[in-house]
SEVEX-314607 format. One record per residue: residue number from 1; residue in three letters; x, y, z of N, C-alpha, C in turn. Coordinates in nm, 3 decimals, decimal comma. Example, Ala and Ser with C-alpha at 12.3 -4.5 7.8 and 13.67 -1.06 7.14 Angstrom:
+-------+-------+---------+---------+---------+---------+---------+---------+---------+---------+---------+
: marro : zakol :     n.x :     n.y :     n.z :    ca.x :    ca.y :    ca.z :     c.x :     c.y :     c.z :
+-------+-------+---------+---------+---------+---------+---------+---------+---------+---------+---------+
:     1 :   ALA :   1,319 :  -0,569 :   0,780 :   1,230 :  -0,450 :   0,780 :   1,320 :  -0,330 :   0,780 :
:     2 :   SER :   1,285 :  -0,225 :   0,708 :   1,367 :  -0,106 :   0,714 :   1,290 :   0,003 :   0,787 :
+-------+-------+---------+---------+---------+---------+---------+---------+---------+---------+---------+
This chain:
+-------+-------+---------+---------+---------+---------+---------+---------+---------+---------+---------+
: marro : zakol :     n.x :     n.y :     n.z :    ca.x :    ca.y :    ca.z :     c.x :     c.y :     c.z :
+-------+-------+---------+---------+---------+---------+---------+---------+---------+---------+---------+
:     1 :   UNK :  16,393 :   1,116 :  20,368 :  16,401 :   1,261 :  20,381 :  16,267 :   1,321 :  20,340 :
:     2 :   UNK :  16,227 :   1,446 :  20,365 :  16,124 :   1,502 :  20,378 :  16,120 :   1,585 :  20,222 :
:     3 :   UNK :  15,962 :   1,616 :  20,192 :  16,016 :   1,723 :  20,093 :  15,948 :   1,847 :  20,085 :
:     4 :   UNK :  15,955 :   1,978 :  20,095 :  15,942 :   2,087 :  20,062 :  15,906 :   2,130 :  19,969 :
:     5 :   UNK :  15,777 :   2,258 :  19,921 :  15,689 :   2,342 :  19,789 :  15,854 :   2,382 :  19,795 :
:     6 :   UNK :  15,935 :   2,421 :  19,708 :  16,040 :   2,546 :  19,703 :  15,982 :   2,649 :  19,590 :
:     7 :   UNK :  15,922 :   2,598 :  19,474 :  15,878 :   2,715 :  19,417 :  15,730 :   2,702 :  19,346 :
:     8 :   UNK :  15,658 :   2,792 :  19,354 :  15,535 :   2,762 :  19,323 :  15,424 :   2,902 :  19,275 :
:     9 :   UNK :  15,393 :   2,852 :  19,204 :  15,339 :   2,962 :  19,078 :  15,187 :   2,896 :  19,089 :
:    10 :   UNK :  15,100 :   2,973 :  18,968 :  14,982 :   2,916 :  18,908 :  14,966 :   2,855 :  18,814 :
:    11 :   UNK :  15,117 :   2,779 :  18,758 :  15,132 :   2,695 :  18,660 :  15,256 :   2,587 :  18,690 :
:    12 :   UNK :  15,317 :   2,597 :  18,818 :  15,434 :   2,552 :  18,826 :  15,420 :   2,550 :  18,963 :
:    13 :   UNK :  15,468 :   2,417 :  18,992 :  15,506 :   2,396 :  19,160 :  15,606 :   2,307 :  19,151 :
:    14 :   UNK :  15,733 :   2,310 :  19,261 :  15,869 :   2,260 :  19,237 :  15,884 :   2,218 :  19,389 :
:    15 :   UNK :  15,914 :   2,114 :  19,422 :  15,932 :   2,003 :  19,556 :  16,071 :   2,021 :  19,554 :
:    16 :   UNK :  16,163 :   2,018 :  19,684 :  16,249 :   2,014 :  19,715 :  16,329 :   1,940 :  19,815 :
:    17 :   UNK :  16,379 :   1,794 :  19,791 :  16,387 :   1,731 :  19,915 :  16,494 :   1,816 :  20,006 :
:    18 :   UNK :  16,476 :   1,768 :  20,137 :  16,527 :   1,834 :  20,242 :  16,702 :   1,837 :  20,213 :
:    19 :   UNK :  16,778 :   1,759 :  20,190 :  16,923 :   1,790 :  20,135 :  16,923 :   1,871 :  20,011 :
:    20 :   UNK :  16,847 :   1,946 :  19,902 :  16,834 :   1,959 :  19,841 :  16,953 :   1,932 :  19,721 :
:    21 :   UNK :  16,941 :   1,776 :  19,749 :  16,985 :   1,709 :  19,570 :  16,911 :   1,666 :  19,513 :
:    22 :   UNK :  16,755 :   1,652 :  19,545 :  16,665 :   1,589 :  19,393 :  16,558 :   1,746 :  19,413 :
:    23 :   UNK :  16,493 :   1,769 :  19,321 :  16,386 :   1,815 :  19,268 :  16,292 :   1,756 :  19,241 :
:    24 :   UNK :  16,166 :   1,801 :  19,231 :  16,039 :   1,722 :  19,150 :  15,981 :   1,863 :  19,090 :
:    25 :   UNK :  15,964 :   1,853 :  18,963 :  15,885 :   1,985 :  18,902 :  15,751 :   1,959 :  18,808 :
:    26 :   UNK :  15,624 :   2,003 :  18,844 :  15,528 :   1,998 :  18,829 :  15,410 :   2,131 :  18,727 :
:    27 :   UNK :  15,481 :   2,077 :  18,579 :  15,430 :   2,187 :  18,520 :  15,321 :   2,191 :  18,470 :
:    28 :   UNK :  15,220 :   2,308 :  18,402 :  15,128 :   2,323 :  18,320 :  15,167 :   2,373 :  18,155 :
:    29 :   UNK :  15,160 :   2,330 :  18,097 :  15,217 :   2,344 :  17,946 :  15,093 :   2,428 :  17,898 :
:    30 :   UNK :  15,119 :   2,531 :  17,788 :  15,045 :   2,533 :  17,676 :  14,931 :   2,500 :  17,652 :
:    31 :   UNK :  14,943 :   2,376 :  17,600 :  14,836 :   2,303 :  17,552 :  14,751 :   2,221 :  17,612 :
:    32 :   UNK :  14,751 :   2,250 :  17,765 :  14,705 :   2,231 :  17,843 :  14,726 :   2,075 :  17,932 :
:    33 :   UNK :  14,850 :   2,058 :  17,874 :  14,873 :   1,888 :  17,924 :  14,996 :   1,960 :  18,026 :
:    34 :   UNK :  15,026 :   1,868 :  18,128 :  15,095 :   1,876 :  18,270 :  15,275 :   1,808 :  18,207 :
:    35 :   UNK :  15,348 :   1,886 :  18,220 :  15,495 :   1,771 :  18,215 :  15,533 :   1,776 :  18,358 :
:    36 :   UNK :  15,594 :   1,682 :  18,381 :  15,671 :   1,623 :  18,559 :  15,792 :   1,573 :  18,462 :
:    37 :   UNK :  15,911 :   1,660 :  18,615 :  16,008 :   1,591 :  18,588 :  16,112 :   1,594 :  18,732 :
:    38 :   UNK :  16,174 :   1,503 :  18,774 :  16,233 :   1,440 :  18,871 :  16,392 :   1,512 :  18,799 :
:    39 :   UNK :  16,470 :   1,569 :  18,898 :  16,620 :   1,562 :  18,875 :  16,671 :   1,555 :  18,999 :
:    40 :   UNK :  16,781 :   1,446 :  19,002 :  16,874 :   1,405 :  19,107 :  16,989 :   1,498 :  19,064 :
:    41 :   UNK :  17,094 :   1,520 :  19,154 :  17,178 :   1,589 :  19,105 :  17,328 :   1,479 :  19,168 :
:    42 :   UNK :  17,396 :   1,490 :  19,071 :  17,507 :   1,367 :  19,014 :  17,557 :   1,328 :  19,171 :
:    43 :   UNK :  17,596 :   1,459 :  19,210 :  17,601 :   1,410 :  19,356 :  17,546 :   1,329 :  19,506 :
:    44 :   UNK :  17,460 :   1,376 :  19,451 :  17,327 :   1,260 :  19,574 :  17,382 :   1,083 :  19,572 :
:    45 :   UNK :  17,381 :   1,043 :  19,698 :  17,408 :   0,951 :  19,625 :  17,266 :   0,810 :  19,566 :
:    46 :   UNK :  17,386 :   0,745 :  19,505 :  17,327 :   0,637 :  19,421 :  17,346 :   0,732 :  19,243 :
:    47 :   UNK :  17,421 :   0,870 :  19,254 :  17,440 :   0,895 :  19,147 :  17,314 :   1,003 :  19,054 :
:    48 :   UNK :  17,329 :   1,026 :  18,947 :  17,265 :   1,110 :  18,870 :  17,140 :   1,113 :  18,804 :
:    49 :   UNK :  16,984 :   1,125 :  18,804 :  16,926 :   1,056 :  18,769 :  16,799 :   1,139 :  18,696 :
:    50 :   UNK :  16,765 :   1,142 :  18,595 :  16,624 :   1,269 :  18,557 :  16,550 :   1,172 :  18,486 :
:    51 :   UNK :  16,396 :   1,188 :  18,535 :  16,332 :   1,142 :  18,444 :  16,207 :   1,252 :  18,388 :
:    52 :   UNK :  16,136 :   1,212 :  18,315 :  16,024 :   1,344 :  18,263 :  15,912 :   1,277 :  18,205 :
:    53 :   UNK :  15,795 :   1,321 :  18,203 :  15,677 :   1,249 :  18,176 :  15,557 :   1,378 :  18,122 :
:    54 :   UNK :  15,502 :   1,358 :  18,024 :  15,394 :   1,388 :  17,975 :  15,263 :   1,388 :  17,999 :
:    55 :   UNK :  15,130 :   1,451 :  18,068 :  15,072 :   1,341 :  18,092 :  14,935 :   1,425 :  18,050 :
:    56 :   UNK :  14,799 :   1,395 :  18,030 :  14,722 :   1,474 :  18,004 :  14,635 :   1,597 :  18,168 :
:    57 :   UNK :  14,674 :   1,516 :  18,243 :  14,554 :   1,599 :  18,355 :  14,649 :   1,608 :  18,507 :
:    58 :   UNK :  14,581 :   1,692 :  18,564 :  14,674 :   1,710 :  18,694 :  14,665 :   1,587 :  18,804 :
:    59 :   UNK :  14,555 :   1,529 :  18,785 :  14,551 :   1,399 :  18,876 :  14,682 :   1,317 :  18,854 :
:    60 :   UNK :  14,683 :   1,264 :  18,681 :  14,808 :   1,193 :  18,659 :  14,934 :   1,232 :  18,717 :
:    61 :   UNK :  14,956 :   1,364 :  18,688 :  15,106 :   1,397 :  18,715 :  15,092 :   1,430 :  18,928 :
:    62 :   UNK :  15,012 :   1,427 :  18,936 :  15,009 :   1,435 :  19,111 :  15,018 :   1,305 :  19,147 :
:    63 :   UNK :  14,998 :   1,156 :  19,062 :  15,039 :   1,039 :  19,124 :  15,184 :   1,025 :  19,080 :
:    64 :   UNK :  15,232 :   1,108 :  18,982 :  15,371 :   1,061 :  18,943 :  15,465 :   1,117 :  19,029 :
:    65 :   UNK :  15,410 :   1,254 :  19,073 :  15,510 :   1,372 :  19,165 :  15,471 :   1,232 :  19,301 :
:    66 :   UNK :  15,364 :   1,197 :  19,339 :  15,347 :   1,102 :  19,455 :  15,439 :   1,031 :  19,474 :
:    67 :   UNK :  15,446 :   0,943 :  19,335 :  15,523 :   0,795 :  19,324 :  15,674 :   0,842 :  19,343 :
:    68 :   UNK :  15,740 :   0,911 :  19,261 :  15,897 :   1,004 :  19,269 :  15,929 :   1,028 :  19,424 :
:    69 :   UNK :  15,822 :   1,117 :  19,490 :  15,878 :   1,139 :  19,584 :  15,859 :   1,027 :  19,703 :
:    70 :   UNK :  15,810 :   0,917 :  19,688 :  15,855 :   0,821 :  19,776 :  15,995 :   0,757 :  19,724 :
:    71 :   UNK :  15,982 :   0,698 :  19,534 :  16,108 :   0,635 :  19,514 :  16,287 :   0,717 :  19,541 :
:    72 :   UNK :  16,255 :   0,873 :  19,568 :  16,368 :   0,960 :  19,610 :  16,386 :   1,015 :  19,752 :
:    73 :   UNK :  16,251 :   0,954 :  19,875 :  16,267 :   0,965 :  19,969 :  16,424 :   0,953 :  20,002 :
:    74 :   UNK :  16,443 :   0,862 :  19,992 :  16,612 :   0,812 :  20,072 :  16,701 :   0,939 :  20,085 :
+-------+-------+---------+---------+---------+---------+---------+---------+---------+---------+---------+
């Protein structure tokens, strides 16, 4: 499945796969470090699934939003 910007700011951009049961959210924190976080929603199948990551720079969290949205393609 494909995925979609659904919401997107100057600190925040949010992916939306095309059934919209997973998310990918792509933030700017504070302190200037990036959090990513993946939510499946219980229904999708294969079940319920969130993960979240910390990371210091936007490169990192643009390979993690990368990597997510191939492993939630399906």
């Amino acid at each position: 499945m494909e995925w979609s910007v659904h919401t997107e700011t100057d600190r925040l951009t949010e992916w939306q796969r095309e059934d919209g049961y997973v998310t990918i959210r792509k933030r700017e924190r504070p302190d200037g470090r990036v959090s990513v976080r993946v939510d499946k929603l219980e229904q999708a199948d294969g079940g319920r699934a969130y993960d979240h990551a910390v990371v210091d720079t936007d490169a990192a969290a643009a390979e993690i939003v990368s990597e997510w949205q191939q492993t939630y393609r399906k």
